[in-house]
N, C-alpha and C positions, 0 to 999 in steps of 0.2 A: 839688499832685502833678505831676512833670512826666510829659509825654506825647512819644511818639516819633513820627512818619510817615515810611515809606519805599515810593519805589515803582519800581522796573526798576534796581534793585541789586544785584549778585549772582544768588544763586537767588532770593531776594521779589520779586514781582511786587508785591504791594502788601500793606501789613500798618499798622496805627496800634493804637495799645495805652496805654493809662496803666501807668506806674512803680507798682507797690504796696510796699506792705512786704517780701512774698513773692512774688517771681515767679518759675514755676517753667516753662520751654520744652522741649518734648520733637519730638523727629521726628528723622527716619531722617537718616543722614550724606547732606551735603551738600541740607540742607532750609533752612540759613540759620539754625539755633541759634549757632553761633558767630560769625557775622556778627552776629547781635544783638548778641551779649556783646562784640564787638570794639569797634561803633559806640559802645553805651551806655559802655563806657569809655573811648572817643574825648572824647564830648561832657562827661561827666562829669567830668574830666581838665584841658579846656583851662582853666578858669580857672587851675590851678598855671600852666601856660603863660604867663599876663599876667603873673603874678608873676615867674618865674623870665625870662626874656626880658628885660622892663622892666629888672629889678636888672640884668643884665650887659649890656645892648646901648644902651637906649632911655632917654630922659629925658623926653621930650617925646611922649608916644604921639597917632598921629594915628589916623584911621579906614582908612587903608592899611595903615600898624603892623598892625592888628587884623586885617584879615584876610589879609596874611602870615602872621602868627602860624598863626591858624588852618590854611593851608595847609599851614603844614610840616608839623604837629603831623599832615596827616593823610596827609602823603605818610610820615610816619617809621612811621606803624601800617599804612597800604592804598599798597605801591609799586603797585599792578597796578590801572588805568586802565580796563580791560575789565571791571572788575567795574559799570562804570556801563553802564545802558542805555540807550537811548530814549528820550526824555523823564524822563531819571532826576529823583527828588529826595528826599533827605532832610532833614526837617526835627525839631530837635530844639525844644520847648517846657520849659521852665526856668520860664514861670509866662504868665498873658494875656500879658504884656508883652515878656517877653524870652524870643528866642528866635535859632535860627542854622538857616539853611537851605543845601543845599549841592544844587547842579547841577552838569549837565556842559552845557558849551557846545560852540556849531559846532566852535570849534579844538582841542575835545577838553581845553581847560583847565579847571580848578573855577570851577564861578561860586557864588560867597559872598554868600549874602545875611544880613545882623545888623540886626533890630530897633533901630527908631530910638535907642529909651529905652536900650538896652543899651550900642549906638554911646556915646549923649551921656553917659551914668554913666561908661563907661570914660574917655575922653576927661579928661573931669575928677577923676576919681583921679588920673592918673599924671601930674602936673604937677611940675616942676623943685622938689626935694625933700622930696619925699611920704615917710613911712614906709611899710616895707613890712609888718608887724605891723598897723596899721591899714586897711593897703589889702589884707589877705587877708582882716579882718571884715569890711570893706565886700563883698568881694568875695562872699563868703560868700552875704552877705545879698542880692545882688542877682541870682547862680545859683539862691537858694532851693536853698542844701546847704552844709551845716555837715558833710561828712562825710568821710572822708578814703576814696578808693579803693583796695582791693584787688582784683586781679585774679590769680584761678589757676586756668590756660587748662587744655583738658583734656592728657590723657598724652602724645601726638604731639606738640602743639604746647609742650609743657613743656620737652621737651627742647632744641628751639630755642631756647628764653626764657635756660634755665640756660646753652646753652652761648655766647651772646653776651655772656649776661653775668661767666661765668666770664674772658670774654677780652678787652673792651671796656666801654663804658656804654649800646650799645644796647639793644634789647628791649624786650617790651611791659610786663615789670614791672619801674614806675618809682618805685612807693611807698616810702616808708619803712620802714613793715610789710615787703614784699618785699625790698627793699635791704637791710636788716637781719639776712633768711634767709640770702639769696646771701651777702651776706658770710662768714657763718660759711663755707659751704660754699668762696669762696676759700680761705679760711685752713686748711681740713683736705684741700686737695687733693681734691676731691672726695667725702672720706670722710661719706655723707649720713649713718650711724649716729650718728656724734658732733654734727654741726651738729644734726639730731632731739631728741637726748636733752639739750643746754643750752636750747635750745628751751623744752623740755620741765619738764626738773627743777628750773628754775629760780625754779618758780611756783605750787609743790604747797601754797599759804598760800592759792588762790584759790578762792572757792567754787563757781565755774563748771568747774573745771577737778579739782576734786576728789571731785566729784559722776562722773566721766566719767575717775577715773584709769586703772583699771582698764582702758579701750579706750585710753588714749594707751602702755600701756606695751604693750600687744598689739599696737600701731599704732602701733610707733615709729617710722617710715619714711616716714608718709602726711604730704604737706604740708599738705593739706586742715587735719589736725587740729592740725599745729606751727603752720599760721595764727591758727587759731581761739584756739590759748593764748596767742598773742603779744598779739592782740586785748585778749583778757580782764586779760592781765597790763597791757597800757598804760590800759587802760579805755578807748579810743577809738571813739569812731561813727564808724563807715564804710559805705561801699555796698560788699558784699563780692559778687564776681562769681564764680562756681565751677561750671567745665564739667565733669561728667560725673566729680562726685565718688567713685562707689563702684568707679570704678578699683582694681584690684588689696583690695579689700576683701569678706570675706564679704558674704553676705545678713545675717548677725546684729548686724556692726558696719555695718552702713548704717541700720539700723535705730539703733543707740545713737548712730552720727555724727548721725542727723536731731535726736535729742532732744537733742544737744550742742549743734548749729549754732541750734537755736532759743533754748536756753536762753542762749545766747552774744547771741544777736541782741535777745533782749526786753532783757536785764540793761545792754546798751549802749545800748540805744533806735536801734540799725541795720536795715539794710537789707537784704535778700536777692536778688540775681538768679541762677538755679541752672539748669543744662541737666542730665538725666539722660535715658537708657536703663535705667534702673533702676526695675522694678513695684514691688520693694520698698521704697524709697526713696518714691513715692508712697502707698503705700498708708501708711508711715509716717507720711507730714504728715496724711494724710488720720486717723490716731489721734487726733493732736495736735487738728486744727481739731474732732473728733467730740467730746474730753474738754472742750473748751473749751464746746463748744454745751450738754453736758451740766451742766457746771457752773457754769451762769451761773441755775441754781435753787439757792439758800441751801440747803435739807435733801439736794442731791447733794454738796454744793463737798468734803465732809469725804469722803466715799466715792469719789467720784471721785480724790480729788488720792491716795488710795493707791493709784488702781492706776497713774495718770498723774500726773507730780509737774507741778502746777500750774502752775510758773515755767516749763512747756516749753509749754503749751498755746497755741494760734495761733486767733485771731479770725477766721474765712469771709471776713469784709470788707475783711481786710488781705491777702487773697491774689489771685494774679490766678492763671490757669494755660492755656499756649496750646498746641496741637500745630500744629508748622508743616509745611505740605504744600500743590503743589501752586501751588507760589510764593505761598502765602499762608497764614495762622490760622487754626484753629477754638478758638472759647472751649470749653474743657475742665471748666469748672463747672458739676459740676451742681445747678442753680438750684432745684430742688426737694428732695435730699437734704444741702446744701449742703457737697459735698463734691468730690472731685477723681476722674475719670473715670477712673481704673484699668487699664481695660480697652483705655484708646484707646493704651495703652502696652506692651501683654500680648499682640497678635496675632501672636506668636512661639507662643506657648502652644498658642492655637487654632488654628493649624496645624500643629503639633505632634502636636495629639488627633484633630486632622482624619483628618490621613496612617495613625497609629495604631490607627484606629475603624475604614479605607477596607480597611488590610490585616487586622485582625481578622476582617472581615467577609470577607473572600476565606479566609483561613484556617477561617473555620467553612463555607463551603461546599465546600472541598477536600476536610472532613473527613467534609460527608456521603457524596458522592462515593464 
């Protein structure tokens, strides 16, 4: 499982967390949710980097190569230098062994640190003609991820993403999954309707996707779910990163998107990392992980999976779930109902009943009055 540390970074002050199957981060804007989601697809990312780099520049990579590379790859995601603090450091774990750790030094430059083993593996890949086909399995195998990255940043930052890449090749989405959306949407001038619905129409043979048509044609516009079809049409494992998906979406389709995005994630054997503002969106995985608990008794499996279809249900153990505050995390499991903290997402609500109760109560003594 990899594991992240980061500490005088942006807003976190300090936060270390293991990768699960399902990680779900919540907190208030600028709590450092997207900072997560930036880094983890930083680090997740650079290996295409040794691939892609080596094939056009490099034949002979040395341990300078390596962390160049790295560098660019993190000046092209984070141009802004001040987001490093004080003894900043981030360190990314990819397994005991390999890992990439990054500072800021006196001169205000990155200072890169790569595990020996990772150093001496890379090194000896990319030797004067290596396949490159072989040296993305190797690679694979030595990041411990077989998965291809998806990243879809939330709404504000979407806009940026599309319109660099409508106009150039920058941007934070560089996948093929992604490159493949954008595309469309060059080609129709912007027109999102039509890029949505090929998307879309193209794959109504899928069981993932037919199970869940019904919200993709209500929700022909949402990227969230033209991702989610493209996935299931390529059959691809991925780490799919997805900030603050129930944008522009009912309460009733966040709820069907969660049973989509799971059913999507088991059938591929992927990976989730997801930021919401969204009660209902939680309170939905929290269905999910309750039907799962419920049904892991042989005389429920059959009662259960009608009210909850099986293939969506999520295992407690494969979930992590943090509220960031505070420059730092609170674990949001709760350990004795084994379910996800709801509430620590909701204090909109209660203060809402708060105000509402404070002026009742002034109005029932006006009236005695």
């Amino acid at each position: 499982m990899h594991r992240m540390y980061i500490e005088n970074f942006g807003p976190i002050k300090k936060f270390g967390f293991e990768i699960n199957d399902y990680t779900v981060v919540i907190g208030e804007e600028g709590s450092g949710t997207h900072t997560i989601c930036a880094l983890i697809y930083f680090f997740r990312t650079i290996k295409d980097e040794f691939i892609k780099d080596t094939s056009e520049n490099i034949v002979d990579i040395s341990t300078a190569n390596i962390k160049e590379i790295i560098e660019k790859r993190f000046y092209d995601l984070f141009d802004n230098k001040t987001l490093f603090g004080r003894n900043s450091l981030i360190r990314y774990e990819y397994s005991e062994q390999i890992y990439i750790a990054l500072t800021l030094k006196h001169n205000n430059s990155i200072g890169i640190e790569i595990s020996n083993t990772l150093d001496e593996n890379i090194t000896s890949i990319f030797k004067p003609g290596y396949e490159q086909s072989y040296s993305k399995s190797i690679l694979a195998s030595l990041f411990n991820d077989e998965t291809s990255v998806v990243h879809i940043p939330s709404g504000w930052n979407l806009v940026n993403c599309l319109y660099n890449k409508l106009h150039d090749n920058s941007g934070i989405i560089t996948d093929q999954l992604m490159t493949s959306l954008v595309g469309k949407l060059r080609h129709t001038q912007g027109d999102l309707h039509v890029g949505y619905l090929t998307a879309r129409d193209s794959i109504t043979e899928n069981l993932p996707v037919k199970k869940h048509y019904d919200l993709l044609i209500r929700t022909e516009n949402n990227l969230v779910l033209s991702v989610l079809s493209k996935i299931t049409e390529y059959n691809r494992k991925v780490f799919l990163i997805v900030e603050e998906p129930e944008i522009h979406l009912s309460p009733l389709a966040q709820t069907e998107m969660v049973d989509f995005l799971s059913r999507v994630i088991k059938a591929t054997h992927s990976q989730l990392l997801m930021t919401t503002h969204s009660p209902y969106i939680l309170a939905s995985f929290n269905n999910l992980i309750y039907a799962n608990s419920l049904g892991q008794r042989d005389e429920n499996r059959e009662k259960i999976s009608a009210i909850v279809d099986c293939d969506t249900w999520i295992d407690i153990n494969k979930v992590s779930a943090f509220n960031m505050k505070d420059g730092g995390a609170a674990d949001i499991i709760d350990k004795d109902l084994n379910l996800i903290k709801v509430e620590e997402i909701d204090k909109a609500s209660e203060k809402i009943n708060q105000t509402f109760d404070e002026l009742f109560e002034l109005d029932e003594v006006e009236e005695r009055v």
